[in-house]
C-alpha positions in Angstrom: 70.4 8.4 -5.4 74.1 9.2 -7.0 74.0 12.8 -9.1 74.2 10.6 -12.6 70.4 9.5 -11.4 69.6 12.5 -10.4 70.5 14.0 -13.5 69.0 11.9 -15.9 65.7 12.1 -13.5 65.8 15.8 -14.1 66.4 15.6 -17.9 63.5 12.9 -18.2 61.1 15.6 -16.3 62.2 18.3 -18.7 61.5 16.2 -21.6 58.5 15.0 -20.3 57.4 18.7 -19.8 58.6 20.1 -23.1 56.2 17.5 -25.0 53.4 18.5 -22.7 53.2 22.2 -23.3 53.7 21.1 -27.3 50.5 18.6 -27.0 49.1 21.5 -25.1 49.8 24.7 -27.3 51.2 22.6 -30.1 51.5 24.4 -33.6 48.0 23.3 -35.9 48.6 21.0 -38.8 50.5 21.4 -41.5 48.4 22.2 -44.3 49.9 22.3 -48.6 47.7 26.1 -49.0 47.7 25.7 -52.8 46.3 22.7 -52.9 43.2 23.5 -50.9 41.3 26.2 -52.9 38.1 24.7 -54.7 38.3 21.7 -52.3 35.2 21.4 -49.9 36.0 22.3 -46.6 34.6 19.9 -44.5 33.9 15.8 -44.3 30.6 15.0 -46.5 27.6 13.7 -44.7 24.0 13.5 -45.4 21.8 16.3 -43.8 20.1 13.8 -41.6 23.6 12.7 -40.0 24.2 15.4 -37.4 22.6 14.2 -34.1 24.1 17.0 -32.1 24.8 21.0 -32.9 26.7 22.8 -30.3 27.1 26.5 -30.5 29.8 28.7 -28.3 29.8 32.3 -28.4 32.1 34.8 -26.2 30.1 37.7 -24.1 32.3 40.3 -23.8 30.5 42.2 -21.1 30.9 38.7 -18.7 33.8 37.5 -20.9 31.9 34.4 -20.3 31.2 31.9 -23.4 27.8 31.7 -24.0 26.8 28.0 -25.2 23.5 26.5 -26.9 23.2 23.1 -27.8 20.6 20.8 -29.2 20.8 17.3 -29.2 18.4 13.9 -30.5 18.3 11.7 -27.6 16.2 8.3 -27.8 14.7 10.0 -31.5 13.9 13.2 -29.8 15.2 16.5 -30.2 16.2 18.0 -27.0 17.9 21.0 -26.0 20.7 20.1 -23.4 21.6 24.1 -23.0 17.7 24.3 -21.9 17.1 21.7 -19.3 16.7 19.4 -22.1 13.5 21.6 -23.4 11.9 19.5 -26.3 12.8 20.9 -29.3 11.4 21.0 -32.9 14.5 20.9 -34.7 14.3 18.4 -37.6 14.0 21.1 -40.6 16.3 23.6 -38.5 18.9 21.0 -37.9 19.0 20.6 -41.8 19.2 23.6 -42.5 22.2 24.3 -40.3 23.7 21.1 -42.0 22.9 22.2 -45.2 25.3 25.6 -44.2 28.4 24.2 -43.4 28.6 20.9 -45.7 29.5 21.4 -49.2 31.1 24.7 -48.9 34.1 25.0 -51.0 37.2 27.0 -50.9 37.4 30.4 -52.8 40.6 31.5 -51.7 42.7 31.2 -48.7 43.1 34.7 -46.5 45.8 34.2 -43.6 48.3 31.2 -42.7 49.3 32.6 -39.3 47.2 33.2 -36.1 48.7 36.2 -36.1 45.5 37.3 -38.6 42.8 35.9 -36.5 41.5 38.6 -34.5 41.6 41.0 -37.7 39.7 38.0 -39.9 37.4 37.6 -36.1 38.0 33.6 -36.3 39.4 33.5 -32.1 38.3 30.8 -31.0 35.7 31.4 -28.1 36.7 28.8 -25.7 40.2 29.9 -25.6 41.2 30.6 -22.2 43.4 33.7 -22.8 40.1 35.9 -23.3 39.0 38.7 -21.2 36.1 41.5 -21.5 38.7 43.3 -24.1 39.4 40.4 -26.0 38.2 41.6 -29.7 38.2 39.4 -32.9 36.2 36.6 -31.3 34.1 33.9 -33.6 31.3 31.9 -33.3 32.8 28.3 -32.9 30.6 25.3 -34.3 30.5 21.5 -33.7 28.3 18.8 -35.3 28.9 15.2 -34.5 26.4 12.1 -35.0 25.0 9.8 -33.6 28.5 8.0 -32.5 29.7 11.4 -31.5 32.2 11.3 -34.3 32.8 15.3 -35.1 31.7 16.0 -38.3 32.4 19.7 -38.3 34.0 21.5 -36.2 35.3 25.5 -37.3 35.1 28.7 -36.6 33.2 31.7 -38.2 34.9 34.8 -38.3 33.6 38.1 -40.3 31.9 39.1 -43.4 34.2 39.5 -46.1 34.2 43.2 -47.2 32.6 43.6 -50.4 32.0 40.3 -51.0 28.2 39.3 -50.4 27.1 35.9 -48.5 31.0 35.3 -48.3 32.9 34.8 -44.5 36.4 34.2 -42.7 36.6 31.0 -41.7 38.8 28.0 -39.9 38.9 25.0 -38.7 39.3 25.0 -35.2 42.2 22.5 -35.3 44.2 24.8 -38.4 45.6 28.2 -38.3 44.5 28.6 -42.0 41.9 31.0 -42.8 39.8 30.1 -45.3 37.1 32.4 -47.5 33.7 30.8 -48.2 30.1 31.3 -49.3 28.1 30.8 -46.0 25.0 31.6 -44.3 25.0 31.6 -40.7 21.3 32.6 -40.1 20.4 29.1 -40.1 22.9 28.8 -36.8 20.8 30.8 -34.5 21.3 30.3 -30.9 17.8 31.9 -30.3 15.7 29.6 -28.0 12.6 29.8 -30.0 13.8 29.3 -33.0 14.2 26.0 -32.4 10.8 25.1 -30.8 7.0 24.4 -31.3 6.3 27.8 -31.9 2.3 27.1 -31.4 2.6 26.3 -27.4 -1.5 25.6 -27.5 -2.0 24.6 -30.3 -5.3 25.7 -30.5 -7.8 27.2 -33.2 -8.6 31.0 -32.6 -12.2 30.6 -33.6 -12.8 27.0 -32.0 -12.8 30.0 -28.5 -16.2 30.2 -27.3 -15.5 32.2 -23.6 -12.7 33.8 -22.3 -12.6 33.9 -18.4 -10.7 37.0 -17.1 -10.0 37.2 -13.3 -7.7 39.8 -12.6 -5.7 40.6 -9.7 -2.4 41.4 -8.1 -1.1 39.2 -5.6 2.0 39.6 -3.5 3.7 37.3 -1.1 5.0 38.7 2.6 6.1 36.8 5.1 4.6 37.7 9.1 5.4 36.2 12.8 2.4 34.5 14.5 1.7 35.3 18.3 3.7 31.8 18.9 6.6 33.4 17.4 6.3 31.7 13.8 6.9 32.7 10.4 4.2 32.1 8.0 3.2 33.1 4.6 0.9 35.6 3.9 -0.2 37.4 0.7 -1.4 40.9 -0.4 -4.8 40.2 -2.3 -5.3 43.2 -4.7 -9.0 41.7 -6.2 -10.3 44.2 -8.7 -12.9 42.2 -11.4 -13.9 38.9 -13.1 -15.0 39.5 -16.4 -16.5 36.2 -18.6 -17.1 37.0 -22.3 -18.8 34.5 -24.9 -18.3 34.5 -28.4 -21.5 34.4 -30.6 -20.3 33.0 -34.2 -23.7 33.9 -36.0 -23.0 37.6 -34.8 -18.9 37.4 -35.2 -18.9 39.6 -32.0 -17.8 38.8 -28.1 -20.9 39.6 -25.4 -21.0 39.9 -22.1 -21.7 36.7 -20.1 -21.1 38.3 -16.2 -19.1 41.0 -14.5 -18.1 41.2 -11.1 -16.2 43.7 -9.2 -14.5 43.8 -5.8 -16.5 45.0 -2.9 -14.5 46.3 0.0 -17.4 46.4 2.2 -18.0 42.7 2.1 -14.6 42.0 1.2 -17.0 39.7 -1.4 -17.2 39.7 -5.4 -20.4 41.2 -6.4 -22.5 41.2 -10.0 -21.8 44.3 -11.3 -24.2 46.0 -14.2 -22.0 47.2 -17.5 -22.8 51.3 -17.5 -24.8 52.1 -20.3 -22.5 54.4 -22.1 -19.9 51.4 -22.3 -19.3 48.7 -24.8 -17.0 45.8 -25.3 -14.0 46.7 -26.6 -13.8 43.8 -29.5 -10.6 45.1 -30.9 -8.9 44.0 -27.8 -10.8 41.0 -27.3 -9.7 39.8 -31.1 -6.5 40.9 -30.3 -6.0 38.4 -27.2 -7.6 35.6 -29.5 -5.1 36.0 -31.7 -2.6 36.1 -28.9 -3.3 32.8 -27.5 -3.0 31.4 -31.5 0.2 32.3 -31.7 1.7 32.6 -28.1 5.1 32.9 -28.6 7.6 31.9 -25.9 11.4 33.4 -25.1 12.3 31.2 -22.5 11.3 28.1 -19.9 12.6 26.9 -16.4 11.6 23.6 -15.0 8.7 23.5 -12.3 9.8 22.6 -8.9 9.9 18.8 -7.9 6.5 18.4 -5.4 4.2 20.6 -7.6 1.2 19.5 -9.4 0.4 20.2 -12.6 -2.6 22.4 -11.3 -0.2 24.5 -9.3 -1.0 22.3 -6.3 0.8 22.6 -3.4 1.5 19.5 -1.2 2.5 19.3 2.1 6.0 18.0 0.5 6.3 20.8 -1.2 5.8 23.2 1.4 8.6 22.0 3.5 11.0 22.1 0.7 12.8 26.0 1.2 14.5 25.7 -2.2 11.4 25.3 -4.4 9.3 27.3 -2.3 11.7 30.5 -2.1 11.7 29.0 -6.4 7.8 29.4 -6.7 7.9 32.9 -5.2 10.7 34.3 -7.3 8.5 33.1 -10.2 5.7 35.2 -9.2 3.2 32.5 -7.8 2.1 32.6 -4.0 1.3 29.6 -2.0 -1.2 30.2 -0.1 -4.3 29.1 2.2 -7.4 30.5 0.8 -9.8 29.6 3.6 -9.1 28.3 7.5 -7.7 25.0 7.2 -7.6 24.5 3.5 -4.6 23.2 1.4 -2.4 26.1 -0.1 -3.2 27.1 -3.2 -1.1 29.3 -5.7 -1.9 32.7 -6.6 -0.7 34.4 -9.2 0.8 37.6 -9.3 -1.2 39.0 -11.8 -4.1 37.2 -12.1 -5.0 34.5 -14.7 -7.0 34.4 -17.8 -9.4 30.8 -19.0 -10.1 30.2 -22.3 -12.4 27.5 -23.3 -13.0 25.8 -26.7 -16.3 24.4 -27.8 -14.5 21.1 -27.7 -14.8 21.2 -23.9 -10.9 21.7 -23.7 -9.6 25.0 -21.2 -6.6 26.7 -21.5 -5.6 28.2 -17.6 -3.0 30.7 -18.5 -1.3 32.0 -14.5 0.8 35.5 -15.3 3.7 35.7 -12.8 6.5 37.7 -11.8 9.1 39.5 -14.1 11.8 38.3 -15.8 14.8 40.0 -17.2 15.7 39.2 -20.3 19.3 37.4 -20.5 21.5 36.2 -23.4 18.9 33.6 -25.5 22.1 31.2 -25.8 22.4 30.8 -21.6 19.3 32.5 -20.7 19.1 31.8 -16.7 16.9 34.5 -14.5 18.9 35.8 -11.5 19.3 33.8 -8.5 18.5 36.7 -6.0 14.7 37.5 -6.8 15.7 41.4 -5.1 18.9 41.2 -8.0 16.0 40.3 -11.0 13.6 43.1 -9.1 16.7 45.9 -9.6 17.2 44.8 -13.1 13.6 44.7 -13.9 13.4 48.2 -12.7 16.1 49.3 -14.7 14.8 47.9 -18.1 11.6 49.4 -17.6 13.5 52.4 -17.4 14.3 51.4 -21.3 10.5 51.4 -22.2 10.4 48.0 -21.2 11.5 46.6 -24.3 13.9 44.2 -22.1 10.8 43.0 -19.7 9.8 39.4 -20.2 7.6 37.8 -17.5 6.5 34.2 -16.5 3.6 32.3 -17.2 2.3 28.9 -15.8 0.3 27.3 -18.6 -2.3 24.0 -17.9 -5.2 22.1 -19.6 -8.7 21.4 -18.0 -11.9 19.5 -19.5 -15.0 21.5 -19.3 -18.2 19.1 -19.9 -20.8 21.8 -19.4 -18.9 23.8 -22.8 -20.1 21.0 -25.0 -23.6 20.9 -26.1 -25.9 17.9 -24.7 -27.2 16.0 -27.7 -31.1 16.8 -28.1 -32.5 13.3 -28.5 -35.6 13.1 -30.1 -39.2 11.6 -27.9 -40.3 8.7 -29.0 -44.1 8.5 -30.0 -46.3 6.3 -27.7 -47.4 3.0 -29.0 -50.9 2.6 -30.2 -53.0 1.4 -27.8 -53.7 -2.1 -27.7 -50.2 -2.9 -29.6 -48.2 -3.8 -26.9 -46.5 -7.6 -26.9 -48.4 -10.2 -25.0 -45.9 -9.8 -22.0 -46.9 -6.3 -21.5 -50.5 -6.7 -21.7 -50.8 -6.0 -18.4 -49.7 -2.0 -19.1 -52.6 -1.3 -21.1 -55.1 -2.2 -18.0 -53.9 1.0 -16.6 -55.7 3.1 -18.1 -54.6 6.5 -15.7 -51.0 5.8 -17.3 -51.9 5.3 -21.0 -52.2 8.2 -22.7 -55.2 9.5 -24.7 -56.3 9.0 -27.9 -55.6 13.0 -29.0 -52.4 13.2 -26.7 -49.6 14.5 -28.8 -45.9 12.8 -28.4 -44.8 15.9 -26.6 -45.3 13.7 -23.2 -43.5 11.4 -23.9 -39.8 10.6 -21.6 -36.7 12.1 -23.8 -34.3 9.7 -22.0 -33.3 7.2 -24.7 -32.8 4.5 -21.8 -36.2 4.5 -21.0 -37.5 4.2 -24.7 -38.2 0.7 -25.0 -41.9 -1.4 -25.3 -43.2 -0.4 -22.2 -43.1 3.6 -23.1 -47.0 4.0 -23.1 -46.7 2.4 -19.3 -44.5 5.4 -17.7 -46.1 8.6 -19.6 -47.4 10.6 -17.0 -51.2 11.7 -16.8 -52.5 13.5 -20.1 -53.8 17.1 -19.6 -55.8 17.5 -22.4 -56.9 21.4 -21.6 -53.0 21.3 -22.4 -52.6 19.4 -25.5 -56.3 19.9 -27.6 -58.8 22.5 -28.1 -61.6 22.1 -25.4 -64.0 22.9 -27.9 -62.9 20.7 -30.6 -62.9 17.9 -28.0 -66.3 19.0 -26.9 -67.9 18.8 -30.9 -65.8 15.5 -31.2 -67.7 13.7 -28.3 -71.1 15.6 -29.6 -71.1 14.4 -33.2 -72.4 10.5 -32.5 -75.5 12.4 -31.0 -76.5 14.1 -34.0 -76.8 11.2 -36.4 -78.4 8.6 -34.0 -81.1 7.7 -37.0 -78.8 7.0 -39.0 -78.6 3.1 -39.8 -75.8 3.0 -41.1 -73.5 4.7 -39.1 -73.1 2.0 -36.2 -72.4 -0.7 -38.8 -69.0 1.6 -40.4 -67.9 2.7 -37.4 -66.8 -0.7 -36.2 -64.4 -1.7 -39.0 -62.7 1.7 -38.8 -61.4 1.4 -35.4 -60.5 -2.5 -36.4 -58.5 -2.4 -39.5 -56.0 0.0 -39.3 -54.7 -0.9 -35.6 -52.0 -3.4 -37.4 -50.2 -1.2 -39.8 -50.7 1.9 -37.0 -48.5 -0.4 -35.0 -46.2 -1.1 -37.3 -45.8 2.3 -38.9 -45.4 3.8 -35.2 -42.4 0.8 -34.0 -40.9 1.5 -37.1 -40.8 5.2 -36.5 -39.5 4.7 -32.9 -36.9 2.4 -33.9 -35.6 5.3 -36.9 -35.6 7.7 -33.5 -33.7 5.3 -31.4 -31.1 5.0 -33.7 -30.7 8.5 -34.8 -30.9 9.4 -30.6 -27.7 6.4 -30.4 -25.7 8.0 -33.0 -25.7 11.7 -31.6 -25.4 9.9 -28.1 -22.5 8.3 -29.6 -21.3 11.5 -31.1 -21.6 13.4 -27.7 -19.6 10.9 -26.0 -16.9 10.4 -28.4 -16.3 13.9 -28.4 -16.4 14.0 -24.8 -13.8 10.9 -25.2 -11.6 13.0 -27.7 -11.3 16.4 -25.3 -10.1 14.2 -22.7 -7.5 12.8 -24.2 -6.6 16.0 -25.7 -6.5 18.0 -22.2 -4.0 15.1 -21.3 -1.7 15.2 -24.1 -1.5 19.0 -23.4 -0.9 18.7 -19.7 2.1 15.8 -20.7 3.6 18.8 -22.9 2.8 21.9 -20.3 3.2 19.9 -16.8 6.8 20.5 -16.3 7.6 23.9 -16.9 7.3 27.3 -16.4 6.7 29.5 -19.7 8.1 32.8 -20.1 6.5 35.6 -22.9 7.8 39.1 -23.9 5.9 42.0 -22.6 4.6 43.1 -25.8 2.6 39.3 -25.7 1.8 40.0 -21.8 0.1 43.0 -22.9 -1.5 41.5 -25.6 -3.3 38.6 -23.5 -3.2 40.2 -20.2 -6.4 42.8 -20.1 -8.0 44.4 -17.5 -11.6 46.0 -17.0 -10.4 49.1 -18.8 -8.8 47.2 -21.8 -12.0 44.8 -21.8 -14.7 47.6 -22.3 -14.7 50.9 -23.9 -16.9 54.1 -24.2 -19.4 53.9 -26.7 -18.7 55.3 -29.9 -15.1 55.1 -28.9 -12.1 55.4 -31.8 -9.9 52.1 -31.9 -6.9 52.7 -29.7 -4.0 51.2 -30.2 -2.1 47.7 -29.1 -4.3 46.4 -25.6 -2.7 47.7 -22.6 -0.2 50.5 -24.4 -0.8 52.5 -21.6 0.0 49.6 -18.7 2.3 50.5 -16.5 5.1 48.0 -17.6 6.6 47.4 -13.6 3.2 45.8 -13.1 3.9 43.0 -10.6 6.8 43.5 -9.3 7.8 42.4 -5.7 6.8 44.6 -2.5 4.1 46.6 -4.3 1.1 47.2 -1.6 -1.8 46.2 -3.5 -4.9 45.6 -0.8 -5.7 43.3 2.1 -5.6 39.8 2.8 -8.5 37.3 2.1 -11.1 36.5 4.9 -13.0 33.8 3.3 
């Protein structure tokens, strides 16, 4: 290659390299200032237009960008930044539209970037940040359903003395701008943008509450072969069922158990008589489980049921096993030879509707709580352990802890229907096919035999009833002595003439409309015994489905609550009952100790049965 070549090869790389770094760190547009003030700042849309909000934020601490985003995919709102976490985010996205359209210029506050980190409208994502970067904004974007942006600016600070009014840019301009604006409505809080009624369920639809409560811990111990196997630290202290009466407005007590170490057995236990339910704290879980408020999810692990069942798939997997356990849920073996089951680490609570629909609530392990807009628990479970430690140290205000949520169908919490008996035919009134019945007269029932005998199965109600009524007892049914004057009275008229010749058309004449008033009657009873059949099974029918919509909503994730709600729903024998005559205290569990469940804590022996 001659040195003319060369040089003009040299010249085209320099050219090509000086319009690079301009593309790259080119000046923003050009924008006429005067002409802007009173404009609106951004492109008009309808509220319903944005299909996709995304949210950066710097951390200084990390000097990381923190980023939440929520997205409608296939018409449902989903929240990418969360594992795609179903979201409730039709009003919320509207309101964040509703903040940044139609916001108009007041006046214009800097031309140069110079003035952004005084004005706070950095842009997060820039890659010259570090943890003393200062002056950082909260950048937003908003595109549709095309991914066309439709905003796309950054929010600095408050403008001093100037209520509801803020710095702001667009993330393409250098200009600052000074607008009315709300940001509230751009909150990168996870639960602010979903269901915020996880059951779903009406407080005073609760007719029992099912508390077993334990502590569980997972260790790990060599066999005499020289394997490792599970094994878990059982720490069994009460079960505890409570039913609701309505009439009363009060909880009772349905059974108590307690822990016997002897036995290594749960054995009934008698409630001392100078203790009481405590139904401050009962009410006070109720309303818990109304409004069970969430801060956070993480997805199950592939291979696990929705019942917490472990399969032999799962077992073999080390990444969601080591995953379960971090989580705070042991699986275990409860007897010789049977499939694992998971433990909790602290214990589990069942509430059951009088619909026939049961909530399982599972409390796990500890969670510290993170940044709402990233939100991920620690990889290391000893790392989360440390940090848990540490914000318990801070009151535990910073504790958060998992919970494993499922649905179950309880038949036996829905009343059977009580169907009616249907009153025996009168004798003699049977149709010509069953003629036959009424020559048995050990299975027809007496003349004085009340319907009380008769068969309460609906099924079995049909023209042959008086054929399967058992034997009469009348010593049972009738006064022995009014029996005894009843079959005495023909003997003390026997001169009378005419008392033979009226007798006989009184057993003759009313035998039709006796038969006819009684089918009619059973027929009224069959069909009022159909419709509450019909009602027992539909509702049966409806609690079903219900516990399977539930379990499609709950199946894939773990839940995680704040310790203030873990406290609230979480009660032990000491929370459940109280002295008598004992002063309200104040929230259940107040005086819990907080590092409850954390890993390595020696809490009893293993289970033997």
């Amino acid at each position: 290659m001659s040195e003319s070549a060369k040089t003009m090869l040299f010249v085209a790389l320099g050219a090509i390299a000086v319009a690079a770094a301009y593309l790259i760190d080119r000046p923003t547009q050009a924008v006429n200032v005067s002409s802007l003030v009173g404009t609106t700042l951004n492109t008009q849309f309808e509220v319903d237009t944005p299909k996709r909000l995304q949210i950066v934020k710097f951390d200084r601490p990390t000097a990381q960008t923190k980023q939440f985003e929520v997205a409608s995919q296939d018409g449902v709102w989903r929240i990418p930044s969360k594992q795609d976490y179903p979201a409730d985010a039709t009003q919320q996205m509207a309101a964040a539209a509703n903040a940044l359209i139609d916001r108009k210029v007041l006046r214009v506050a800097a031309e140069t970037a110079q003035d952004h980190e005084a004005l706070g409208v950095i842009d997060p994502q820039s890659a010259k940040l570090d943890s003393n970067s200062e002056g950082v904004g909260t950048r937003v974007i908003m595109s549709d359903a095309d991914d066309k942006t439709l905003v796309d600016m950054i929010i600095g600070k408050k403008v001093k003395d100037a209520e509801g009014q803020r710095y702001v840019r667009n993330t393409n301009q250098d200009v600052v701008y000074i607008v009315e604006l709300d940001p509230e409505s751009l909150s990168t809080n996870f639960d602010d943008w979903i269901e915020d009624d996880l059951l779903q369920l009406s407080p005073f639809d609760l007719t029992q509450l099912f508390i077993n409560d334990y502590s569980a811990d997972l260790s790990f111990g060599m066999t005499q072969d020289g394997r490792i196997v599970p094994q878990v630290s059982w720490d069994r202290r009460s079960e505890i069922t409570v039913n609701y009466d309505n009439k009363a407005a009060k909880w009772t007590l349905g059974d108590l158990k307690g822990y016997d170490k002897q036995s290594k057995q749960m054995v009934e236990q008698q409630l001392p008589e100078d203790e009481e339910i405590n139904q401050e704290a009962l009410n006070e879980l109720r309303n818990g489980l109304d409004d069970l408020l969430i801060v956070d999810i993480a997805r199950k692990p592939t291979g696990l049921g929705d019942d917490l069942k472990a399969g032999n798939d799962f077992m073999t997997n080390k990444e969601a096993f080591q995953d379960l356990v971090a989580k705070g849920f042991s699986p275990v073996p409860l007897k010789a030879g049977a499939p694992p089951e998971i433990l909790s680490s602290e214990g589990e609570l069942i509430a059951t509707q009088r619909d026939g629909v049961e909530y399982v609530l599972r409390f796990g392990q500890l969670q510290v709580q993170t940044d709402s807009a990233d939100g991920e628990a620690p990889v290391d479970p000893a790392a989360a352990a440390e940090a848990a430690k540490a914000a318990a140290g801070q009151d535990g205000k910073d504790l958060r802890r998992y919970l494993f949520v499922m649905a179950r169908f309880n038949e036996d919490a829905i009343p059977k229907p009580q169907l009616k008996e249907l009153p025996p035919l009168p004798e003699g009134a049977a149709p010509a096919e069953e003629a036959p019945a009424a020559e048995e007269p050990a299975e027809t029932p007496a003349e004085g035999e009340t319907p009380a005998a008769a068969d309460p199965n609906p099924d079995a109600a049909g023209g042959d009833q008086e054929a399967a009524l058992p034997p009469s007892e009348p010593t049972d049914e009738t006064d022995p002595a009014a029996a005894a004057a009843t079959e005495e009275k023909p003997a003390e008229t026997p001169t009378d003439p005419a008392q033979p010749a009226d007798a006989a058309p009184a057993k003759a004449v009313p035998a039709a409309p006796d038969a006819a008033n009684v089918a009619a009657e059973r027929a009224a009873i069959e069909q009022e015994n159909q419709r509450l059949q019909d009602e027992y099974n539909a509702t049966i029918e409806k609690g079903q489905k219900r516990v399977a919509e539930l379990n499609e909503r709950f199946g894939d994730w773990y839940y995680v609550i704040s310790n203030d709600v873990y406290k609230q729903i979480h009660l032990g024998r000491d929370q459940v009952f109280q002295k008598q005559g004992a002063a309200p205290a104040g929230d259940p569990g107040d005086d819990a100790n907080p590092l409850q469940g954390l890993p390595n804590i020696p809490i009893g022996a293993p289970p033997t049965e």
